[in-house]
Each structure stands twice: as C-alpha cells, then as structure tokens.
C-alpha beads as a LAMMPS data file, in Angstrom:
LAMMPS data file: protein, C-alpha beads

257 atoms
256 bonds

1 atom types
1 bond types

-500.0 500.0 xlo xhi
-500.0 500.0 ylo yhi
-500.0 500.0 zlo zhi

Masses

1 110.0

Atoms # bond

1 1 1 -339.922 -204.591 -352.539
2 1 1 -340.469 -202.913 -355.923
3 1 1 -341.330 -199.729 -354.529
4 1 1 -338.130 -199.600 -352.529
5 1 1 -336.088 -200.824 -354.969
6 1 1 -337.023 -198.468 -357.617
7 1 1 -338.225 -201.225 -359.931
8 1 1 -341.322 -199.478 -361.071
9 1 1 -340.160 -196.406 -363.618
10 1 1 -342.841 -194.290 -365.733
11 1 1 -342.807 -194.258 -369.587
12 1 1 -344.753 -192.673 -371.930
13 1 1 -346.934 -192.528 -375.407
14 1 1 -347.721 -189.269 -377.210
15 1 1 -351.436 -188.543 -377.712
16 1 1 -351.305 -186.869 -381.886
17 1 1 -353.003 -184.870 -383.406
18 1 1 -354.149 -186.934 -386.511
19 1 1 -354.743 -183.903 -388.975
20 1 1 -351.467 -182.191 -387.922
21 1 1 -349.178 -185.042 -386.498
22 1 1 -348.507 -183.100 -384.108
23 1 1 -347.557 -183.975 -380.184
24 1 1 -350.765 -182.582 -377.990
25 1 1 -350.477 -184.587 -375.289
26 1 1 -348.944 -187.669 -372.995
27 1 1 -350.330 -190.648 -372.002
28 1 1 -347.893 -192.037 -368.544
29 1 1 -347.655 -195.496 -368.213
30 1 1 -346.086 -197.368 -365.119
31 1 1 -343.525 -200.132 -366.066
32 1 1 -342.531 -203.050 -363.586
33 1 1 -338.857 -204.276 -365.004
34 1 1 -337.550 -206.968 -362.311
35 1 1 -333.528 -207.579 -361.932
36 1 1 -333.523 -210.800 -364.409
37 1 1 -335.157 -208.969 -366.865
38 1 1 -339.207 -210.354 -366.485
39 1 1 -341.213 -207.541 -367.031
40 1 1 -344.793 -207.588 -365.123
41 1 1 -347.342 -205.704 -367.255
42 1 1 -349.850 -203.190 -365.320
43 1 1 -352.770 -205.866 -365.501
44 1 1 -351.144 -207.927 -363.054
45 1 1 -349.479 -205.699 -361.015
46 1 1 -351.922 -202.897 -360.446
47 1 1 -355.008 -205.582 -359.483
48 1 1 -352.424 -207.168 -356.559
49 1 1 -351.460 -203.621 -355.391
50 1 1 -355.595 -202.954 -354.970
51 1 1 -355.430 -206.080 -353.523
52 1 1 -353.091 -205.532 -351.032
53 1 1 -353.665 -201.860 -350.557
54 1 1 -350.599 -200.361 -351.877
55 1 1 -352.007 -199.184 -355.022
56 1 1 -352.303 -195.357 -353.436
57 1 1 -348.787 -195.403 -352.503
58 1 1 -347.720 -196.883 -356.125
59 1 1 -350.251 -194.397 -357.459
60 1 1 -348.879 -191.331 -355.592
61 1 1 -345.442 -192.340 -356.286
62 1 1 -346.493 -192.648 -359.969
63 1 1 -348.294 -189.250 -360.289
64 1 1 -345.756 -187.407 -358.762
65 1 1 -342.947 -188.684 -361.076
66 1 1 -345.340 -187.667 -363.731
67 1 1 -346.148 -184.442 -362.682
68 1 1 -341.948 -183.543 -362.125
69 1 1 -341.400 -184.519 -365.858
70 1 1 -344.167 -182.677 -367.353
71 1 1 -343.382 -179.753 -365.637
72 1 1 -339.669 -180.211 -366.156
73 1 1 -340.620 -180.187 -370.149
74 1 1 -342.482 -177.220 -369.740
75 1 1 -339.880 -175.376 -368.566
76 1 1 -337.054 -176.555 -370.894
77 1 1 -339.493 -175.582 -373.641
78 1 1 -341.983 -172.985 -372.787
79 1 1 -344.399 -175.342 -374.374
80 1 1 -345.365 -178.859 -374.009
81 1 1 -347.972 -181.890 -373.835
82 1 1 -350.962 -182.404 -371.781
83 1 1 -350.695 -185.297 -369.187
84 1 1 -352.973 -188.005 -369.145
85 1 1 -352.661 -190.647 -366.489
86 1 1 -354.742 -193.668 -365.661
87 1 1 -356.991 -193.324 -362.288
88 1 1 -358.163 -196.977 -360.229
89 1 1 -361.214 -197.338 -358.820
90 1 1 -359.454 -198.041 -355.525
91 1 1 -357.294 -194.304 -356.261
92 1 1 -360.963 -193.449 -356.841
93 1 1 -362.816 -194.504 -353.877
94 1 1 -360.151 -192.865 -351.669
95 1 1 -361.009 -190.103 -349.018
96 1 1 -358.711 -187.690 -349.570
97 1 1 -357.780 -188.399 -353.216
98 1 1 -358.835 -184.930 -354.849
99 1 1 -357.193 -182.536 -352.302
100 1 1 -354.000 -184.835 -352.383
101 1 1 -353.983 -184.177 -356.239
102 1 1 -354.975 -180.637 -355.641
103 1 1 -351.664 -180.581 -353.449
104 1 1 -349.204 -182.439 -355.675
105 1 1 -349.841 -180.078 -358.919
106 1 1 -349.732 -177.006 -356.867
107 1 1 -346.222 -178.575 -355.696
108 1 1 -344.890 -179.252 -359.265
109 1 1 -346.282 -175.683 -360.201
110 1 1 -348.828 -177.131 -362.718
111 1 1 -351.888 -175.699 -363.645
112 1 1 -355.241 -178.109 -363.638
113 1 1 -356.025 -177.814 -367.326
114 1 1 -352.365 -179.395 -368.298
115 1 1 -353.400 -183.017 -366.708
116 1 1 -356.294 -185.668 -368.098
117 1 1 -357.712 -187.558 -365.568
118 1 1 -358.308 -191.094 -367.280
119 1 1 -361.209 -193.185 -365.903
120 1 1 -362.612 -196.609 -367.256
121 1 1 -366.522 -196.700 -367.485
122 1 1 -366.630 -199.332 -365.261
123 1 1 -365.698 -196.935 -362.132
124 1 1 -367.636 -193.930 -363.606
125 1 1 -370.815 -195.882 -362.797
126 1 1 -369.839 -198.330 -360.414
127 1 1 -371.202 -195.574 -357.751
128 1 1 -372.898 -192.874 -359.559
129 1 1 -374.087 -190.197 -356.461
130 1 1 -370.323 -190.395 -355.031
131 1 1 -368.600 -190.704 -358.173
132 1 1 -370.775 -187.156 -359.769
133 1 1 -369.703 -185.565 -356.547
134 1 1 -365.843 -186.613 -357.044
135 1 1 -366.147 -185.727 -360.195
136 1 1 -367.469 -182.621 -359.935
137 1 1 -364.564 -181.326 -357.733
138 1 1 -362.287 -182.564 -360.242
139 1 1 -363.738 -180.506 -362.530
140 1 1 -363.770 -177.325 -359.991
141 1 1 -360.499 -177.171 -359.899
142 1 1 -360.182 -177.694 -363.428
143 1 1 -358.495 -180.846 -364.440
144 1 1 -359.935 -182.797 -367.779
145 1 1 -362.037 -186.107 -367.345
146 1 1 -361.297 -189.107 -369.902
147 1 1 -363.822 -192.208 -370.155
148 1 1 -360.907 -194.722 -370.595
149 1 1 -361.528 -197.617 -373.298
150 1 1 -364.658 -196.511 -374.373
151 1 1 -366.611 -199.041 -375.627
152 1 1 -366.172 -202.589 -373.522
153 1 1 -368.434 -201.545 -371.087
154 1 1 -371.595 -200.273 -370.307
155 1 1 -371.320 -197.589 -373.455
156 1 1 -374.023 -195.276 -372.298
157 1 1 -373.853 -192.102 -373.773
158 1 1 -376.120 -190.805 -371.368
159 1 1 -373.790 -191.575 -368.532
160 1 1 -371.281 -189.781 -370.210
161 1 1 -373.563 -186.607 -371.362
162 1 1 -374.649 -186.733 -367.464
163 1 1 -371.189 -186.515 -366.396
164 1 1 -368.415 -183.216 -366.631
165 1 1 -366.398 -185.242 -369.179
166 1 1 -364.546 -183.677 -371.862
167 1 1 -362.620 -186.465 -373.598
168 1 1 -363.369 -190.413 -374.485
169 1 1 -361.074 -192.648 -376.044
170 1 1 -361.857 -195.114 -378.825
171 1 1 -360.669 -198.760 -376.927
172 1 1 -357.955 -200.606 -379.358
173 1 1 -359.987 -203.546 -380.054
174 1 1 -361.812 -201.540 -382.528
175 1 1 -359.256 -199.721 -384.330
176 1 1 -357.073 -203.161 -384.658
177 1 1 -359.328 -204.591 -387.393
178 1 1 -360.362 -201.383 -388.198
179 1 1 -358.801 -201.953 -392.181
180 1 1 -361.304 -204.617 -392.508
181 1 1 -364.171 -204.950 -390.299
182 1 1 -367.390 -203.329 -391.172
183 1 1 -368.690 -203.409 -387.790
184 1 1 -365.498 -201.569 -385.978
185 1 1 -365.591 -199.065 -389.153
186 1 1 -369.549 -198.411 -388.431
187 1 1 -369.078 -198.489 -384.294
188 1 1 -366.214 -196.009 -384.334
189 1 1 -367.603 -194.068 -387.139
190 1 1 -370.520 -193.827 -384.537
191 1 1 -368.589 -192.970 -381.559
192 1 1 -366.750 -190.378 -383.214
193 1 1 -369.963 -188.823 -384.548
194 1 1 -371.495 -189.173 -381.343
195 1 1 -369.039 -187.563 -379.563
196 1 1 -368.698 -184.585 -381.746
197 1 1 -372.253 -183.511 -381.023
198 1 1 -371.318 -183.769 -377.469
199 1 1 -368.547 -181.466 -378.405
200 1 1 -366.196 -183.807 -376.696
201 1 1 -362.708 -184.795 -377.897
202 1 1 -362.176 -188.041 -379.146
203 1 1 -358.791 -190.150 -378.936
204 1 1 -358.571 -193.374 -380.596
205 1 1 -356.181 -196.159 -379.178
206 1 1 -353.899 -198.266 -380.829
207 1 1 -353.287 -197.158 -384.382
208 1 1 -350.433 -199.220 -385.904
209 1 1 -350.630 -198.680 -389.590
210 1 1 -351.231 -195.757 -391.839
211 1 1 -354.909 -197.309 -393.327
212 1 1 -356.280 -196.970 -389.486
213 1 1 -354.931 -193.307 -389.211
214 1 1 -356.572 -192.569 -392.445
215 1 1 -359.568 -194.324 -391.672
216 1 1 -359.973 -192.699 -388.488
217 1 1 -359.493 -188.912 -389.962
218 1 1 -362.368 -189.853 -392.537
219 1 1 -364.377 -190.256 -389.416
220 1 1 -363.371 -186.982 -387.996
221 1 1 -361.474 -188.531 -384.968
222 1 1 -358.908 -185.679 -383.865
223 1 1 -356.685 -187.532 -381.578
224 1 1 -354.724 -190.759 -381.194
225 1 1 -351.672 -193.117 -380.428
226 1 1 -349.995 -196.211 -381.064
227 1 1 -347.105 -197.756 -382.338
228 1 1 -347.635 -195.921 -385.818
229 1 1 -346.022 -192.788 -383.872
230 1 1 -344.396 -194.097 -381.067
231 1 1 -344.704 -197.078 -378.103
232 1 1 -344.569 -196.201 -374.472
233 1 1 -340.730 -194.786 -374.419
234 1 1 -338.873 -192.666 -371.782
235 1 1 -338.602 -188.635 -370.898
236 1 1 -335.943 -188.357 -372.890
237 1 1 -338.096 -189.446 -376.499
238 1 1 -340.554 -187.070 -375.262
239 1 1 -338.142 -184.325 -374.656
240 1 1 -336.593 -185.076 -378.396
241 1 1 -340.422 -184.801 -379.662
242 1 1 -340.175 -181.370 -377.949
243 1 1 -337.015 -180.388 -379.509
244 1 1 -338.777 -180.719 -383.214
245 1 1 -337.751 -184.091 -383.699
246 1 1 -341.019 -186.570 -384.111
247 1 1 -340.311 -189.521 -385.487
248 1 1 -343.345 -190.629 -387.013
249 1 1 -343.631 -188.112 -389.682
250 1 1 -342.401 -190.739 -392.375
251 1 1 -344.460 -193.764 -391.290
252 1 1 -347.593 -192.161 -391.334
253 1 1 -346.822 -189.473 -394.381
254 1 1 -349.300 -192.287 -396.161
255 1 1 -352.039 -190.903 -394.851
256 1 1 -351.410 -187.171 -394.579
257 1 1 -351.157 -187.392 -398.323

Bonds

1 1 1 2
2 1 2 3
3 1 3 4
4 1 4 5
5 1 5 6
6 1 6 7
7 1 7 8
8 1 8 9
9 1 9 10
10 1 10 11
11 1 11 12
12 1 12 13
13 1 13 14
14 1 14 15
15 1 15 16
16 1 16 17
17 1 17 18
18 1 18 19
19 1 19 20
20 1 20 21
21 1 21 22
22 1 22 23
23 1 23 24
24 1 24 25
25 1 25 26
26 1 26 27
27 1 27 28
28 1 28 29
29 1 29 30
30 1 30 31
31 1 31 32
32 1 32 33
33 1 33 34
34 1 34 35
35 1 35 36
36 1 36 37
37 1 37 38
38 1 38 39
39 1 39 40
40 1 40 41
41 1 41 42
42 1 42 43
43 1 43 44
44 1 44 45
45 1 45 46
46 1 46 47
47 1 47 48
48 1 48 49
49 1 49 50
50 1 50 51
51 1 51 52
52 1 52 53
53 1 53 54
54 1 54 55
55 1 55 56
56 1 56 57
57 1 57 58
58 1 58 59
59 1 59 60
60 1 60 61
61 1 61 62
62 1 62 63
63 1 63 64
64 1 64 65
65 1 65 66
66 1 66 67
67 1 67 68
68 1 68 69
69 1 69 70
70 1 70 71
71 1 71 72
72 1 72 73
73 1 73 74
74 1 74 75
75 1 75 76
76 1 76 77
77 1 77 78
78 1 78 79
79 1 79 80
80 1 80 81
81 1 81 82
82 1 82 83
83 1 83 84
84 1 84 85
85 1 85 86
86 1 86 87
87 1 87 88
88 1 88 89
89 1 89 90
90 1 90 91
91 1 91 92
92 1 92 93
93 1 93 94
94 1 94 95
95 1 95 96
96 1 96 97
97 1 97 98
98 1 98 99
99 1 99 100
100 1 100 101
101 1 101 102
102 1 102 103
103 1 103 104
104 1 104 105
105 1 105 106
106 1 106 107
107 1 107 108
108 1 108 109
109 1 109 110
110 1 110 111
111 1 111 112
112 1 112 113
113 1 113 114
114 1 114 115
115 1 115 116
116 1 116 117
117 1 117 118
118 1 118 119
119 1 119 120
120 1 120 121
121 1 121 122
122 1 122 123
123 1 123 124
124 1 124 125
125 1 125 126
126 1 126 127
127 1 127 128
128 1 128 129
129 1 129 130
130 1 130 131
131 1 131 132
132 1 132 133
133 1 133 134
134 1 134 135
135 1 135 136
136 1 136 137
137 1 137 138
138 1 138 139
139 1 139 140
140 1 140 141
141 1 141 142
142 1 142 143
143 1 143 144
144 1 144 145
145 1 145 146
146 1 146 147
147 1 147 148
148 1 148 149
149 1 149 150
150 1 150 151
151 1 151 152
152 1 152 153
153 1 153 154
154 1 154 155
155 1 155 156
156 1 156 157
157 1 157 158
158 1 158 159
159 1 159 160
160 1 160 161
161 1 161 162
162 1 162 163
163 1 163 164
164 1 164 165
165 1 165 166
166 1 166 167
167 1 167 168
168 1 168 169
169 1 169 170
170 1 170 171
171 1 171 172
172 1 172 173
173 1 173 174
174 1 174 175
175 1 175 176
176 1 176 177
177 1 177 178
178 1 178 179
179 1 179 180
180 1 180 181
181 1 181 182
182 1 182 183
183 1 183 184
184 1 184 185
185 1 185 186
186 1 186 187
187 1 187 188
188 1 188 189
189 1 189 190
190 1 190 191
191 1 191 192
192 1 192 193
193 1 193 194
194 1 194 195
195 1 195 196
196 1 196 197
197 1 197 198
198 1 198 199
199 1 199 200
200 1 200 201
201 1 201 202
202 1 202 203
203 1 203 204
204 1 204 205
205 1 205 206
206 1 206 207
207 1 207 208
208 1 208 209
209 1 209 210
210 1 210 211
211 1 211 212
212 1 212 213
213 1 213 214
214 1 214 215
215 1 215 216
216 1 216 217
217 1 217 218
218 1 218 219
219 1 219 220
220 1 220 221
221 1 221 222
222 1 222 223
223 1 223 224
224 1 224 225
225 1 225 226
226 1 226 227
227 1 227 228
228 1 228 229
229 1 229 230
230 1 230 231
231 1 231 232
232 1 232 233
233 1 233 234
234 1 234 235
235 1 235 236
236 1 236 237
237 1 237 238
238 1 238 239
239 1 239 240
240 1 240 241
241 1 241 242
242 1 242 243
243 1 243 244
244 1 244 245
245 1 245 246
246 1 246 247
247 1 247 248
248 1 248 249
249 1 249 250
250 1 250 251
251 1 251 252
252 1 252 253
253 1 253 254
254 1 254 255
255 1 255 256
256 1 256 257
C-alpha cells in the first residue's frame, strides 16, 4: 500500500570532502512517512520487503527516482555529486540485477562512474564465487563498489584487496566516541591507513561535531557525512548545495582552522 500510495520518498546526505568542505558526492536514502505522521525507519521496512519479496520493486522504484534527480542536477548545473545508494543482499542475489541497472542509467543518460554501488560486508562474502562474478560486471561497466559499514563484520582486508572495490566507509559507531576513545581513535586511524595503501577512498560515517572532523583529517580520511554538514534532506537542499550555498561552512570552520 506504500508503494501505491507514494508513501516511500528518497532523501539525501552529502558525502564532503573533509580537507575542502566541499560536496563530492550523495548518499540516497529511502524514507517511509505514513499519513498520521509515524515514520518507519529502513531497518524495519527494508527486512519485511526481503521478506515478502517486494524489496526489488521498492528497490527499482528507489534507484530510478535516484537516478532522475542526479541527472536532473547535472543538467541544471553542468556539474554535480556522485550517487551512492545502498544495495540488499536480496537486490544482490537477483538474476537480472546488473543488466536492469545497466538499463536504468543508460535511460536517465548517466554514465557508470557517476553512481557508488554500496554493499555491507556481510553480502560481499556471504557467497564469494557468485558475488566476484557480480561484481566483476559491475565493475565492467564501470560503476564504483563501496564496502558499507566497514568494520562490524568480518573486517578482512583481504576480502576487500581480493575484490574490485574502490571505496569503504568508516561505520558510525567508531567515529561517535571518536573525541574520547582510544580504541576507535587507534581502529580508524588503522582503517584509514590501511586503506590508503590499498589506494582506496575512505568515507567516514556519522561525524557530528567539529573534534571528529578534525580528528579524522589527522588520520588522513578524505571523505565523510553527518549531521555536522547536513542530515538526510530533500533535492531541493542538494540543488541549493549546487547553487554555492553549503551550509555547513560555519559549523565545521573549527576544524578547517
């Protein structure tokens, strides 16, 4: 009934550069807002639609939204973000789900490098000779890979040297105590490290207040997001962001300087 009522609308959080503070790229987020006002947050409702099979058709609908506003910003601007947006392992597992993505950004007029494929570790691994060859037409046609919430699972950095990834993101629970403990300060300190030999990009999730940000570019971290810059808000923020108008410049001046 959500689907058909148009209950389930797309939002977004700006992936920044944390040297620059500038907007590289997009994270899309779905957001389940009910008639009296109860919001459902993706936890809940994206296990029930793998549950009940409908989490292709949410995901389809989901992807294609996002792929009309990026390209919509794109052309307003000449310029714009990369897209990152969250993959399932049910999205994963399905037959045809590369050429149907192949299909939708040729539709929107996107090219492959503009959109991050974001995948928790869990489902990189959960099937490793079908997910390398998924993943290696993903990376054919040229779209990026992400190891979502890197971290909380298996943390092998052999999987991910093993893999065609180009991208993992720090998960929040280490950059929320990041001010004060020594053992998130020396894990993501790792991580970023780590990943920089890899020559992979590194976002970190999360950041609230200007200490993390600061901490985080002492560690050589390049990207992240929060609620320092912005929480999950509509097109039209993004569009403003566009337009030369970020509004996080002030709050997190603290640790540019």
């Amino acid at each position: 009934r959500a689907l058909e009522r148009n209950e389930l609308t797309l939002v977004y959080q700006p992936i920044v550069d944390l040297r620059s503070l500038e907007m590289r790229g997009v994270e899309a987020l779905l957001r389940w807002s009910q008639p009296d006002g109860l919001v459902i947050p993706p936890r809940d409702f994206i296990r029930v639609a793998e549950e009940t099979g409908l989490v292709h058709r949410l995901s389809q609908l989901a992807v294609r939204q996002a792929f009309d506003d990026l390209a919509g910003w794109w052309r307003e601007f000449g310029h714009g973000p990369w897209l990152a947006v969250n993959i399932s392992g049910a999205q994963f597992r399905e037959p045809r789900f590369v050429p149907e993505l192949q299909a939708m950004l040729e539709q929107a007029g996107l090219r492959p490098d503009q959109v991050h494929l974001e995948i928790t570790e869990d489902v990189l691994i959960e099937n490793l000779a079908r997910n390398r060859a998924v993943l290696d037409q993903l990376d054919e046609i040229g779209l990026k890979l992400v190891v979502d919430d890197f971290g909380v699972g298996y943390s092998s950095m052999a999987y991910i040297k093993n893999f065609p990834v180009s991208t993992i993101k720090i998960d929040q629970g280490f950059v929320r105590d990041l001010e004060i403990d020594r053992d998130d300060q020396a894990i993501t300190r790792t991580i970023c490290n780590l990943s920089s030999a890899l020559r992979l990009d590194t976002v970190a999730e999360g950041i609230e207040h200007p200490a993390q940000l600061e901490a985080l570019r002492s560690y050589g971290c390049p990207l992240g997001q929060g609620y320092l810059f912005l929480e999950a808000s509509g097109p039209d923020a993004i569009r403003e962001i566009l337009a030369g108008h970020p509004p996080w410049l002030e709050r997190a001046a603290v640790a540019v300087q």
